[in-house]
MINU-975291 format. One record per residue: y, z, x of N, C-alpha, C in turn; residue number from 0. Coordinates in Angstrom, 2 decimals. Example, Ala and Ser with C-alpha at 12.3 -4.5 7.8 and 13.67 -1.06 7.14 Angstrom:
# MINU-975291
<pt n_v="-5.69" n_w="7.80" n_u="13.19" ca_v="-4.50" ca_w="7.80" ca_u="12.30" c_v="-3.30" c_w="7.80" c_u="13.20" num="0"/>
<pt n_v="-2.25" n_w="7.08" n_u="12.85" ca_v="-1.06" ca_w="7.14" ca_u="13.67" c_v="0.03" c_w="7.87" c_u="12.90" num="1"/>
END
This chain:
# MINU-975291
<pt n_v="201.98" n_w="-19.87" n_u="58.15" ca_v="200.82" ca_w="-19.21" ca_u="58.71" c_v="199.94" c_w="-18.68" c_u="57.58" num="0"/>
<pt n_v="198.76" n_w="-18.95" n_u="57.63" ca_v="197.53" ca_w="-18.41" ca_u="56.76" c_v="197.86" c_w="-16.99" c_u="57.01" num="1"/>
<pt n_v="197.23" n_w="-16.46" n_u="55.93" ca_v="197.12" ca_w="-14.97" ca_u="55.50" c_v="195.70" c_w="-14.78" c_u="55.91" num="2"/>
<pt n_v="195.09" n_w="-13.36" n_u="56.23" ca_v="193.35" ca_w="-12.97" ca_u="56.27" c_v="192.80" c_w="-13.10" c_u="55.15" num="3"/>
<pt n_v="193.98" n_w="-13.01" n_u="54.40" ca_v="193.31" ca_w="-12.67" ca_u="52.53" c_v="192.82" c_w="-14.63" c_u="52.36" num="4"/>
<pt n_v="193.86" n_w="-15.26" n_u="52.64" ca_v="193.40" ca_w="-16.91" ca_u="52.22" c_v="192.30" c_w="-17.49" c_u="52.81" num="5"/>
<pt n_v="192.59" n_w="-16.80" n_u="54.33" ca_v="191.83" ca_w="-17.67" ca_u="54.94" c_v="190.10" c_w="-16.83" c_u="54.62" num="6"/>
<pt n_v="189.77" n_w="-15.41" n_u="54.05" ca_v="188.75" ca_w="-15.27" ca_u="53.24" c_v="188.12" c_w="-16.02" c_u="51.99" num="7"/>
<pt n_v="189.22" n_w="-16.49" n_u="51.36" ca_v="189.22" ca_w="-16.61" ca_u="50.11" c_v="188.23" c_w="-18.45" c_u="50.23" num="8"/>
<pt n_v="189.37" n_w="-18.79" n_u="51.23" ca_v="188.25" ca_w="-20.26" ca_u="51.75" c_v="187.41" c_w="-20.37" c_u="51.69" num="9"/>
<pt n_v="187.09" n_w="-19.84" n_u="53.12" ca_v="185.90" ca_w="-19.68" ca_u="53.80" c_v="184.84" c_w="-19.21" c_u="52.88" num="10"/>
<pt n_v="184.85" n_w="-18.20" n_u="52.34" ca_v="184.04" ca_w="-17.79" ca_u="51.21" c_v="183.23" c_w="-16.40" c_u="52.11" num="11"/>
<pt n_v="184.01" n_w="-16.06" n_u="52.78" ca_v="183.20" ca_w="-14.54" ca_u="53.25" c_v="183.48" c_w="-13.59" c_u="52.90" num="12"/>
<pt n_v="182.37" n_w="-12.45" n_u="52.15" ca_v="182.88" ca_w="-11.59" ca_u="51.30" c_v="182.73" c_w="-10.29" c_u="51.99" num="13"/>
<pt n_v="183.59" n_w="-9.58" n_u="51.36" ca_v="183.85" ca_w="-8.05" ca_u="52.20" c_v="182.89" c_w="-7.09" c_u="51.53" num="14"/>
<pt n_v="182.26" n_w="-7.78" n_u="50.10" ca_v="181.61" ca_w="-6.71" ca_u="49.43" c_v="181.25" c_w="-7.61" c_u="47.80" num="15"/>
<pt n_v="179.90" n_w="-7.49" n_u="47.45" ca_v="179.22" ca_w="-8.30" ca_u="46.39" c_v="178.99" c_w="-7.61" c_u="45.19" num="16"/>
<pt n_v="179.71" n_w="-7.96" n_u="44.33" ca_v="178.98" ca_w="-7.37" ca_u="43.14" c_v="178.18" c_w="-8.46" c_u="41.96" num="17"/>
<pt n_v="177.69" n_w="-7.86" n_u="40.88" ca_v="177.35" ca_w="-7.80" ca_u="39.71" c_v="178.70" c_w="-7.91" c_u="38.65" num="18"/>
<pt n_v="179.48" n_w="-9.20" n_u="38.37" ca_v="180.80" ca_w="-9.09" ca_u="37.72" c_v="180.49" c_w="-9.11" c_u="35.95" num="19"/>
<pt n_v="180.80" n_w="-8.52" n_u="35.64" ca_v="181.20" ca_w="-8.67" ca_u="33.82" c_v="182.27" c_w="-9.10" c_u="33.48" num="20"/>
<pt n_v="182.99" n_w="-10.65" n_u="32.70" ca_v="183.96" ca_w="-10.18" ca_u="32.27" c_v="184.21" c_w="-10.09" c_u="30.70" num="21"/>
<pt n_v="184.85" n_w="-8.94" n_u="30.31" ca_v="184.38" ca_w="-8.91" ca_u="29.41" c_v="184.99" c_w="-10.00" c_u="28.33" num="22"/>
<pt n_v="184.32" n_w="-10.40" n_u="27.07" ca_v="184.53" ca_w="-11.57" ca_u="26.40" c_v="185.54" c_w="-11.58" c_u="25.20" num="23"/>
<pt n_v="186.47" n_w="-10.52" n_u="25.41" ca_v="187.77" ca_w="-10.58" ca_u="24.60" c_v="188.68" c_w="-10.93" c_u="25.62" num="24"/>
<pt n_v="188.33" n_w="-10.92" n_u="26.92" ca_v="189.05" ca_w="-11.23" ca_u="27.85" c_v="190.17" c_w="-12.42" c_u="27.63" num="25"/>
<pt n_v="189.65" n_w="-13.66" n_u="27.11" ca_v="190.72" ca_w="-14.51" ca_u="26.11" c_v="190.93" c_w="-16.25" c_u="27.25" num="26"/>
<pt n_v="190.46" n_w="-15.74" n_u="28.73" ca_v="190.85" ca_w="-16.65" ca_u="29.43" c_v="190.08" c_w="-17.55" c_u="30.41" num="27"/>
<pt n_v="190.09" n_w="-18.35" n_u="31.39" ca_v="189.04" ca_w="-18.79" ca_u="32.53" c_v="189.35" c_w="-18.47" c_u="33.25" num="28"/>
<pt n_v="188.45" n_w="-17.89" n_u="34.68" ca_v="189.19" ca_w="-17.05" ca_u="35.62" c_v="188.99" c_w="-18.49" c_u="37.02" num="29"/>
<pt n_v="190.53" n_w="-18.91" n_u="37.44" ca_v="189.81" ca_w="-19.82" ca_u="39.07" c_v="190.08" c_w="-19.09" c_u="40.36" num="30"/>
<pt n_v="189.72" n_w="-19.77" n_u="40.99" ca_v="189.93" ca_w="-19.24" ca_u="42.61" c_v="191.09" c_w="-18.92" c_u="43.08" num="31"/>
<pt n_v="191.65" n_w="-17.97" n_u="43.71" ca_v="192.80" ca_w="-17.46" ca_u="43.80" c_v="193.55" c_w="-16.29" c_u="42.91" num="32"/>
<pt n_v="192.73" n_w="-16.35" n_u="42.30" ca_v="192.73" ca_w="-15.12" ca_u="40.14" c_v="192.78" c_w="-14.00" c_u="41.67" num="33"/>
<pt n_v="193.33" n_w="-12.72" n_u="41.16" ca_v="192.91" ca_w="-11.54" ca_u="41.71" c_v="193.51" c_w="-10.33" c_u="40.52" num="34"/>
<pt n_v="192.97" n_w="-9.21" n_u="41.10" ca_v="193.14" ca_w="-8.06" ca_u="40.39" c_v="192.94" c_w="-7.09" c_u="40.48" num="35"/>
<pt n_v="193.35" n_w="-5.71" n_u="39.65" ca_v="193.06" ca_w="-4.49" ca_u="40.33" c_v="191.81" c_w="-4.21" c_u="40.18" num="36"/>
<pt n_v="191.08" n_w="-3.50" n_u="41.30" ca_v="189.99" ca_w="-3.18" ca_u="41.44" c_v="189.89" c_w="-1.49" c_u="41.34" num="37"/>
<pt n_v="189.68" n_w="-1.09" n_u="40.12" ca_v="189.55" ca_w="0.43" ca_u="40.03" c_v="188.67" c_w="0.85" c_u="40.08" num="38"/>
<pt n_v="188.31" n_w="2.07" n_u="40.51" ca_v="186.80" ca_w="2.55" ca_u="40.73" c_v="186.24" c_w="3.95" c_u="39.49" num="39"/>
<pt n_v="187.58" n_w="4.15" n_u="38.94" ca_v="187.41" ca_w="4.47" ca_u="36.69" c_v="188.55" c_w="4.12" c_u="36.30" num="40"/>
<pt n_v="188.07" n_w="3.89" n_u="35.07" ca_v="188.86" ca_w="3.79" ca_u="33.88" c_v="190.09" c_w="4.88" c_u="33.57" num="41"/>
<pt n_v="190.21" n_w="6.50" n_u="34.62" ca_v="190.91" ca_w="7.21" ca_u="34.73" c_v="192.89" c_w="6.43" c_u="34.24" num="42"/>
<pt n_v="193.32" n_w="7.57" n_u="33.76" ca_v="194.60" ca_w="7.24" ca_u="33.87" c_v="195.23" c_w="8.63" c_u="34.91" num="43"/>
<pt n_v="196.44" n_w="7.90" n_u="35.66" ca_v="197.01" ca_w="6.63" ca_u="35.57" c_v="196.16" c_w="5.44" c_u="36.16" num="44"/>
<pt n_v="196.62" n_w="4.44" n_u="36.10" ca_v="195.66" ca_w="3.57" ca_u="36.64" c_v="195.87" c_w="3.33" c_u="38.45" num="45"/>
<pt n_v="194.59" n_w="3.19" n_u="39.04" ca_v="194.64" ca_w="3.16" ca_u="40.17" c_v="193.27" c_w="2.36" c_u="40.66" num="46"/>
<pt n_v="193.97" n_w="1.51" n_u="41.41" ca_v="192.69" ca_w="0.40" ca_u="41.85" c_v="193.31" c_w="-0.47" c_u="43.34" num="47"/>
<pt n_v="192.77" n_w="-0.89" n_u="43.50" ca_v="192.61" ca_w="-1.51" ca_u="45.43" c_v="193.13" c_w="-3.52" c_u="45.12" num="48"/>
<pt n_v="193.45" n_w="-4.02" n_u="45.38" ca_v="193.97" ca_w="-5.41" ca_u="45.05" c_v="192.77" c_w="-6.14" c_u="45.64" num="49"/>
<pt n_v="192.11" n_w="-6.73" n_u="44.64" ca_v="190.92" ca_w="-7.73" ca_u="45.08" c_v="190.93" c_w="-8.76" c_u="44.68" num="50"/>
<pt n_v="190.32" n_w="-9.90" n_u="45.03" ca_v="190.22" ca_w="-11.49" ca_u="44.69" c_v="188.63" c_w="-11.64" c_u="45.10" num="51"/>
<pt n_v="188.48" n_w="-11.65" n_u="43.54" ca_v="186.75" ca_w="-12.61" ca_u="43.62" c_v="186.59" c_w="-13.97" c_u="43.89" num="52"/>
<pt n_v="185.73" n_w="-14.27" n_u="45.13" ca_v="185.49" ca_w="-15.44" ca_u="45.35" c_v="184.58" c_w="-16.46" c_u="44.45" num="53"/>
<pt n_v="185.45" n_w="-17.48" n_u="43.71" ca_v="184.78" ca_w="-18.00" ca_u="42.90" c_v="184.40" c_w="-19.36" c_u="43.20" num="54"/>
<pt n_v="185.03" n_w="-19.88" n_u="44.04" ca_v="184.32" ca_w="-21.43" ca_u="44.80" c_v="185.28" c_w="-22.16" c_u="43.70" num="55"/>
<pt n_v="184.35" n_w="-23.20" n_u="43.94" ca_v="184.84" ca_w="-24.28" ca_u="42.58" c_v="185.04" c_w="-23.73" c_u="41.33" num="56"/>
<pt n_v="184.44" n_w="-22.71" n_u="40.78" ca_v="183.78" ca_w="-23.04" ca_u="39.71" c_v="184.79" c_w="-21.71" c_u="39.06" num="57"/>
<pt n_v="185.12" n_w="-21.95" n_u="37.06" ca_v="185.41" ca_w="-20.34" ca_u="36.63" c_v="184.66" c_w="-19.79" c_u="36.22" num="58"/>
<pt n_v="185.34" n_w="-18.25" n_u="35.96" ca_v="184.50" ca_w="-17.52" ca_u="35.53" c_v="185.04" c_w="-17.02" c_u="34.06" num="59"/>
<pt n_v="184.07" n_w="-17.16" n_u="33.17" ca_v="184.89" ca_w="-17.64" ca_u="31.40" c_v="184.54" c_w="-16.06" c_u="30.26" num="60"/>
<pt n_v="185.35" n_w="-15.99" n_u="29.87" ca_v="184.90" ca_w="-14.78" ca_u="29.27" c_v="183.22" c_w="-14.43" c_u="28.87" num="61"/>
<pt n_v="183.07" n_w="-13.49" n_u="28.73" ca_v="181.49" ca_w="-12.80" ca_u="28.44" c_v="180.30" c_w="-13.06" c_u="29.33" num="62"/>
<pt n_v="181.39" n_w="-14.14" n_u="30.72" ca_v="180.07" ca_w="-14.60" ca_u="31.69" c_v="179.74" c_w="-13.41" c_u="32.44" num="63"/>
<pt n_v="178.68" n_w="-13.30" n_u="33.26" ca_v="178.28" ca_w="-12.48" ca_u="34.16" c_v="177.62" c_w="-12.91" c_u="35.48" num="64"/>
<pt n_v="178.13" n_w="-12.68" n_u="36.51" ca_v="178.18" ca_w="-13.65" ca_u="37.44" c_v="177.52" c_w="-12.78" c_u="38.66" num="65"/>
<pt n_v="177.04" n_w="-12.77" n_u="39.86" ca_v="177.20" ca_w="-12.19" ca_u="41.14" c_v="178.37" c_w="-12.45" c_u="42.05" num="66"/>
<pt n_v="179.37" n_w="-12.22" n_u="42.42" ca_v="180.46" ca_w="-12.77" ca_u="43.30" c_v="180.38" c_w="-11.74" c_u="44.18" num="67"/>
<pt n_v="181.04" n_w="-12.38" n_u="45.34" ca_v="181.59" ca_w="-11.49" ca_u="46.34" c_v="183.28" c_w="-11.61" c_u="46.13" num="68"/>
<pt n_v="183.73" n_w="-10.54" n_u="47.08" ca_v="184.83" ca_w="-10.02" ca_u="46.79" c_v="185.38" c_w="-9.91" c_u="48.07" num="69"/>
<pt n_v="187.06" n_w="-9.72" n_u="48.31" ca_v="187.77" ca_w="-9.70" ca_u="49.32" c_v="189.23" c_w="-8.59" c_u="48.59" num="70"/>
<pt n_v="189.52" n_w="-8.09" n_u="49.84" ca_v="190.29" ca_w="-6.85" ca_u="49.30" c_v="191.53" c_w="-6.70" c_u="50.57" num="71"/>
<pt n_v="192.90" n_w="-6.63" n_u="49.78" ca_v="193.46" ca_w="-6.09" ca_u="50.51" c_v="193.92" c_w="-5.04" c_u="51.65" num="72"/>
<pt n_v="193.27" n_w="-3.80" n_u="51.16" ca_v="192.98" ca_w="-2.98" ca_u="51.95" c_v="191.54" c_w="-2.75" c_u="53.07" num="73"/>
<pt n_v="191.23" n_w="-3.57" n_u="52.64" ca_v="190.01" ca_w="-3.64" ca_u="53.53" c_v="189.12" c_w="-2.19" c_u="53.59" num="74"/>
<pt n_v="188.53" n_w="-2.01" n_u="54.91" ca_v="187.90" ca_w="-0.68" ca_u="54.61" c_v="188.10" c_w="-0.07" c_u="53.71" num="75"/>
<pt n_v="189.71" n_w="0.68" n_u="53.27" ca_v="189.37" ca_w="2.12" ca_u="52.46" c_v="189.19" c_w="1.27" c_u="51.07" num="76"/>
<pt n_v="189.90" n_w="0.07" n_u="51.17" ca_v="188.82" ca_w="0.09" ca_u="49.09" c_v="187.18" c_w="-0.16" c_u="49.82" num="77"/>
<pt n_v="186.59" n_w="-1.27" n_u="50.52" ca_v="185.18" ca_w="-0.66" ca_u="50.71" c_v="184.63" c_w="0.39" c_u="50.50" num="78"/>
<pt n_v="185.31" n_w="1.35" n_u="50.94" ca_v="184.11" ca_w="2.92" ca_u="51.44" c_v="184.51" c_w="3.08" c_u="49.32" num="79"/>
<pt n_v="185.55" n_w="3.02" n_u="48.92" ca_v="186.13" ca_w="4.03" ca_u="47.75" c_v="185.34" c_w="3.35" c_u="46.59" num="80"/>
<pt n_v="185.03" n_w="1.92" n_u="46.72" ca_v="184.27" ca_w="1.10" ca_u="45.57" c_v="182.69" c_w="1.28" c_u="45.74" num="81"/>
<pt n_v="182.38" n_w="1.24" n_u="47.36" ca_v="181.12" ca_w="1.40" ca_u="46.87" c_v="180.51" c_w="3.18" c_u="46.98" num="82"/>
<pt n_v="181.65" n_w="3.59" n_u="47.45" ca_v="181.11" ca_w="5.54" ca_u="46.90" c_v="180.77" c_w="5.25" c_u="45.48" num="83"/>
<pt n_v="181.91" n_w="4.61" n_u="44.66" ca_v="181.97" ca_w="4.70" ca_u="42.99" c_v="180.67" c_w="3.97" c_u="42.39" num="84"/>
<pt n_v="180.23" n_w="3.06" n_u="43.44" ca_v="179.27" ca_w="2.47" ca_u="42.40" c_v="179.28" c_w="1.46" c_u="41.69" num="85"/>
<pt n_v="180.20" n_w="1.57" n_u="40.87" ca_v="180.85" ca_w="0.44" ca_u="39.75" c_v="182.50" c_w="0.34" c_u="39.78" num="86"/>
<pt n_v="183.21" n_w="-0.78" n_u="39.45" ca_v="184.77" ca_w="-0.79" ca_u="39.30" c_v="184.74" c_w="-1.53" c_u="38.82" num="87"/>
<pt n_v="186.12" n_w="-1.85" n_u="38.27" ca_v="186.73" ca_w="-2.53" ca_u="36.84" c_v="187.89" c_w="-3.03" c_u="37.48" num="88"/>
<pt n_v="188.07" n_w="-3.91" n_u="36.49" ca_v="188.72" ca_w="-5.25" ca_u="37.07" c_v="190.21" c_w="-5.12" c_u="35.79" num="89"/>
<pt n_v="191.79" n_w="-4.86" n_u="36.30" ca_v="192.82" ca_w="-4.30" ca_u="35.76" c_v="193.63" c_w="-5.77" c_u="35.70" num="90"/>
<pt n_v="193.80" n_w="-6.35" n_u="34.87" ca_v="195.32" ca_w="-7.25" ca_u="34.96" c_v="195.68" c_w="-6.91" c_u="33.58" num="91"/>
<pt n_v="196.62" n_w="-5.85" n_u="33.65" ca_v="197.45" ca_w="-5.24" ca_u="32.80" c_v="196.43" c_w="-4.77" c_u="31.59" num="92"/>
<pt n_v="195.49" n_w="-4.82" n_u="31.59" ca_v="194.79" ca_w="-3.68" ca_u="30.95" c_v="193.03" c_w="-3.89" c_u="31.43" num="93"/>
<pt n_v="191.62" n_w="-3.51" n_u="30.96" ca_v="190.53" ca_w="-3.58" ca_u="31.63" c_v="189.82" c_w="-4.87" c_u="30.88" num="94"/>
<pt n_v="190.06" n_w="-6.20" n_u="32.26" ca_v="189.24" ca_w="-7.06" ca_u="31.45" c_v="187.59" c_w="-7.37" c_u="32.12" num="95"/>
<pt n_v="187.56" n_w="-6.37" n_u="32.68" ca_v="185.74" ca_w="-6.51" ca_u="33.12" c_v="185.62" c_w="-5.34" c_u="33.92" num="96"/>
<pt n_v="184.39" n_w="-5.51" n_u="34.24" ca_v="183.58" ca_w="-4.30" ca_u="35.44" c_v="182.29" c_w="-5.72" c_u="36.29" num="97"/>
<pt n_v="181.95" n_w="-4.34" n_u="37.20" ca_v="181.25" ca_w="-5.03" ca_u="38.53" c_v="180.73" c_w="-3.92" c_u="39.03" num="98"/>
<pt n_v="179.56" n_w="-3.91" n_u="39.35" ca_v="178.72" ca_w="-2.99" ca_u="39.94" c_v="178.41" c_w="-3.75" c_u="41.19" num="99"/>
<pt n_v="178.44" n_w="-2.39" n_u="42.14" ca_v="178.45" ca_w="-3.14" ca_u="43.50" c_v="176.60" c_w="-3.27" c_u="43.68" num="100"/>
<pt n_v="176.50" n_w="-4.15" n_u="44.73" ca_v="175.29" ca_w="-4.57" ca_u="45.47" c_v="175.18" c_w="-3.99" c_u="46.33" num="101"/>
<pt n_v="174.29" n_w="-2.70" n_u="47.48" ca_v="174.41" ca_w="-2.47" ca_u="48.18" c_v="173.97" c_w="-3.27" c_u="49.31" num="102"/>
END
């Protein structure tokens, strides 16, 4: 059985759009299915919402900067908590980008 999260990830419908950075020490190509923590600061300890940017075909390569939409495990409460913040950062084991939301 499909998951809500896959069958988003398909389809390509996003829960919420940003402005992505990643940043270009980042080291890697990001494809479809990539996900990560979505923190709303750089605060320690670290704390962020589990998201997967929808990237289609295509990656997303260090220092690019992209518009994507986004899909989130928690649904609502990371919504309301990312776009109170404004901006969030993107965690796989340490900060390899940020994203400012679109309202």
């Amino acid at each position: 059985m499909e998951t809500p999260i896959v069958a988003q990830l398909k389809s390509g419908s996003p829960q919420l759009t940003a402005d992505v950075f990643l940043y270009s020490d980042e080291g890697r190509n990001k494809l479809l299915g990539w996900g990560c923590l979505c923190c709303p600061s750089k605060s320690s300890p670290v704390f962020g919402y589990d998201g997967w940017p929808l990237l289609g075909d295509t990656t997303l390569s260090p220092g690019e900067r992209r518009k994507l939409g986004f899909v989130f495990l928690n649904g609502e409460e990371s919504l309301d908590a990312l776009r109170e913040a404004g901006k969030f950062y993107l965690w796989e084991g340490r900060f390899v980008g940020e994203a400012a939301v679109i309202p």
